[in-house]
Residue, then its C-alpha position, 0 to 999 in steps of 0.5 A: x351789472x345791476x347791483x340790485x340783482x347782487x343781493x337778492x334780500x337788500x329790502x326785508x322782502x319777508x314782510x311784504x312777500x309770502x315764502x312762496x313768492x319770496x321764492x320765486x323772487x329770489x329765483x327770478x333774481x338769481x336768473x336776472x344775476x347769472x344772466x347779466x354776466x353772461x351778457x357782460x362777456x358777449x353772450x345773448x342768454x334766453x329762455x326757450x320754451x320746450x315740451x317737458x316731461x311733465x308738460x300736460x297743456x302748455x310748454x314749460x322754459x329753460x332758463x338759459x338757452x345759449x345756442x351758439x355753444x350748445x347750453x342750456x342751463x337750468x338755475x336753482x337757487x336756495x338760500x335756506x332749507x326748502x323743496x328746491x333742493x330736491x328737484x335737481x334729479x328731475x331736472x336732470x332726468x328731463x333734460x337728457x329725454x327732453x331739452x336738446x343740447x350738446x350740454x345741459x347744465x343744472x346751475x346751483x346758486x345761495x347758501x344753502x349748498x354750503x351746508x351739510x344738507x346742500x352738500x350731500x344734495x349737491x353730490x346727489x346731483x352730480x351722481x345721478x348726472x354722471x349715471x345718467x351720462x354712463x348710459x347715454x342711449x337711455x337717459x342722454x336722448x335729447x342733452x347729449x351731456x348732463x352736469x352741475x356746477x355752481x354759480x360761478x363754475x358755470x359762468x367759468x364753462x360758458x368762457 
């Protein structure tokens, strides 16, 4: 595995990126991470690119797309306090109307969901995931299943 995409902060990348573009680094590296173990235990993870539900002129992609198994997979990394945290309900919400999928999984990787905030956004997730999946001819349209997991519970699934 690449050890450059183990520790996403191994340069003080603070100085030379704003905290946007920190963002969408550590993100791109999370994605890069979780999809490498995937390919070390045989699969082939892509993007697909999809309408979503807020899609106006273009398509927008999920970040793992495992077809064989019926996955797609949607990564959220946070290492500190940020909006990252608040869009798993929208994601999820899109998925069931939008990506189809046997199961869609809503990945949580970093820090930040270790604390008390994380947690209590992390249980949020997972409540609006089962709601959804209680009425599955309202909001399980095209994912069949909706789920959150961490890092290491989604590579345990895709097993």
């Amino acid at each position: 595995m690449n050890k450059e995409t183990q520790n996403f902060t191994s340069v003080d990348a603070s100085s030379i990126y704003t905290q946007g573009a920190m963002a969408n680094h550590t993100g791109s590296m999370n994605e890069k991470n979780i999809n490498e173990q995937l390919c070390s235990l045989g699969f082939a993870p892509k993007k697909r690119r999809y309408e979503s539900s807020w899609s106006t002129t273009g398509l927008s992609a999920v970040d793992c797309d495992l077809p064989s198994l019926g996955i797609c997979a949607e990564y959220k990394y946070q290492g500190s306090t940020g909006t990252t945290d608040l869009k798993g309900v929208t994601e999820l919400y899109n998925a069931g109307k939008k990506i189809e999928c046997d199961d869609f999984v809503l990945v949580c990787s970093g820090t930040h969901w270790e604390t008390a905030r994380g947690r209590n956004m992390y249980e949020t997730f997972e409540n609006a995931a089962a709601e959804f999946n209680s009425c599955p001819e309202i909001f399980c349209i095209a994912a069949k299943r909706l789920h959150v997991m961490m890092k290491d519970e989604f590579i345990e699934f895709v097993e």
